[in-house]
C-alpha positions as CSV (number, residue, x, y, z in Angstrom):
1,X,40.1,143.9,123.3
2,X,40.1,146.8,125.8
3,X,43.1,144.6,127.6
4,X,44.9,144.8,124.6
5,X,44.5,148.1,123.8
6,X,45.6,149.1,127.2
7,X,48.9,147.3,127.0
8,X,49.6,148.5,123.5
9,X,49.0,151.8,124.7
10,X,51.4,151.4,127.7
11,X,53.9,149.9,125.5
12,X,54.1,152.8,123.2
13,X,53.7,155.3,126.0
14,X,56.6,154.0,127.4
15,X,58.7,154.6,124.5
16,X,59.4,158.0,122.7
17,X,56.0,158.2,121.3
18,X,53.7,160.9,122.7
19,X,51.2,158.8,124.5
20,X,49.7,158.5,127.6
21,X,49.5,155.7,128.9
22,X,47.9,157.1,132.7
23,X,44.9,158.6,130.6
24,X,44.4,154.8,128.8
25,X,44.5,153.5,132.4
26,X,42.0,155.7,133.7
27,X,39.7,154.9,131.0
28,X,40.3,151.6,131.5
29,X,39.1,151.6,135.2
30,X,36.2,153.6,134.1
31,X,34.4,151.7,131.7
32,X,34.9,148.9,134.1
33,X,37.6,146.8,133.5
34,X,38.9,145.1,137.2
35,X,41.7,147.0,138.8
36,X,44.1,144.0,138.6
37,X,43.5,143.4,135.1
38,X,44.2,147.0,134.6
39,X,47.9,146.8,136.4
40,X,48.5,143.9,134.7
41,X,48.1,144.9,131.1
42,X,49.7,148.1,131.5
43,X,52.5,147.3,133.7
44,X,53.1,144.2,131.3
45,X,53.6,147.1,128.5
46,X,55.4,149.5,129.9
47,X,57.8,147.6,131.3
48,X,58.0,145.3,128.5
49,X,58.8,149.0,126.3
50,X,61.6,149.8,128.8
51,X,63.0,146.9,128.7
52,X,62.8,147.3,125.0
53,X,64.3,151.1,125.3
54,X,67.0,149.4,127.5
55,X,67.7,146.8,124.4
56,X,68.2,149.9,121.5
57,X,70.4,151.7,124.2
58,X,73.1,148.6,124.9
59,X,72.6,148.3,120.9
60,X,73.5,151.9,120.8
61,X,76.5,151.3,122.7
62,X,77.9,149.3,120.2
63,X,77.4,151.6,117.1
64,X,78.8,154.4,118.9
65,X,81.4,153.4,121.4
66,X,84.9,154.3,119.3
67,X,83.2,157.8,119.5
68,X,82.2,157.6,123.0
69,X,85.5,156.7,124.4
70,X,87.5,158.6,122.2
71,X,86.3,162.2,123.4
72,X,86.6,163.5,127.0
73,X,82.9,164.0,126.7
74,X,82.0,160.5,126.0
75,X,84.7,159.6,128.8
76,X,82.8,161.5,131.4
77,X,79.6,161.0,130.0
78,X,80.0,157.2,130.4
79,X,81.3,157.5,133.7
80,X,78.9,160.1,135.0
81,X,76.5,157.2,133.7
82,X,77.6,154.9,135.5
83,X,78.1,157.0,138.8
84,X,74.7,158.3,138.9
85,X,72.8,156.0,135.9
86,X,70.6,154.1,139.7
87,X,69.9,157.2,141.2
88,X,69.0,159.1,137.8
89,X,66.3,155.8,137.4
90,X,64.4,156.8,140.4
91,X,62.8,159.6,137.8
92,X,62.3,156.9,135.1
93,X,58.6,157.0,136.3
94,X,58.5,160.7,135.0
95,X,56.6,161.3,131.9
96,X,58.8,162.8,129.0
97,X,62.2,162.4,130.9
98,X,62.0,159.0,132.2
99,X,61.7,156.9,128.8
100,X,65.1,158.6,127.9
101,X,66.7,157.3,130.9
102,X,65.7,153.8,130.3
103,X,67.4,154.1,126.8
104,X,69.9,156.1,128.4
105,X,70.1,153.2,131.3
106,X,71.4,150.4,128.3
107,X,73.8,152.7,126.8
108,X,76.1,153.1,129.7
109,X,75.7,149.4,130.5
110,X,74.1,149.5,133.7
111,X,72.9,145.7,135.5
112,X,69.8,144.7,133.2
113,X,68.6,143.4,136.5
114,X,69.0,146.3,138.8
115,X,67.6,148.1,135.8
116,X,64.6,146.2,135.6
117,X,64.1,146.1,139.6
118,X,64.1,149.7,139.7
119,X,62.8,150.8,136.8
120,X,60.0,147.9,136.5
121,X,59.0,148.8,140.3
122,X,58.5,152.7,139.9
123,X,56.1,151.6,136.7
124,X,54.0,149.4,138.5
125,X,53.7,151.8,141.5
126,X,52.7,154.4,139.1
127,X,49.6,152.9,138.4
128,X,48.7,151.5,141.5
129,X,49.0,155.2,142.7
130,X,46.1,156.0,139.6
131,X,44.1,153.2,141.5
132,X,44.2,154.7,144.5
133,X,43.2,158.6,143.4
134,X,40.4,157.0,141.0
């Protein structure tokens, strides 16, 4: 039950809801529960909530695109996007900036895979850094 919680807890965390998904983690460890199955559960949910963040952006996209391409701002924007959109996911790790990005990541289009690699990555080190200060 506690491995569930823990990944519905990431999941949400990773999204625009005010959670935390670290202080779940931490907890986690602390009543016990094995380091892997720790990284496991909330990797699994946070990166399955970017990936979902990722989804409503590309959705987003599509909804808004006449708008987005018929302004200079949208113009740039998009191509801004694209020019830094990699770099700009190094700080998707980031608590209250980097779930934007990952929503921000699907609306200009960027590779899903690349996405994921970086993205995905930086989550998973973020809690293996938690292992090794706790």
């Amino acid at each position: 039950m506690a491995a569930f919680a823990l990944f519905i807890t990431a999941f949400l965390a990773a999204t625009i809801l005010p959670f935390s998904s670290e202080a779940a983690f931490v907890l986690a460890l602390e009543k016990g529960m094995p380091v892997a199955d720790a990284m496991i559960f909330a990797s699994s949910g946070n990166i399955l909530a970017i990936i979902f963040n990722y989804a409503l952006g590309y959705f987003l996209y599509e909804k808004t695109k006449k708008s987005l391409h018929n302004t200079q701002f949208g113009r740039s924007a998009y191509k801004y996007g694209h020019k830094y959109g990699y770099l700009a996911l190094l700080l998707s790790w980031l608590p209250l900036i980097g779930d934007p990005l990952t929503l921000v990541a699907g609306l200009v289009r960027l590779n899903f895979f690349s996405f994921l690699l970086i993205a995905g990555t930086l989550r998973i080190f973020r809690y293996y850094f938690l292992t090794t200060i706790f």
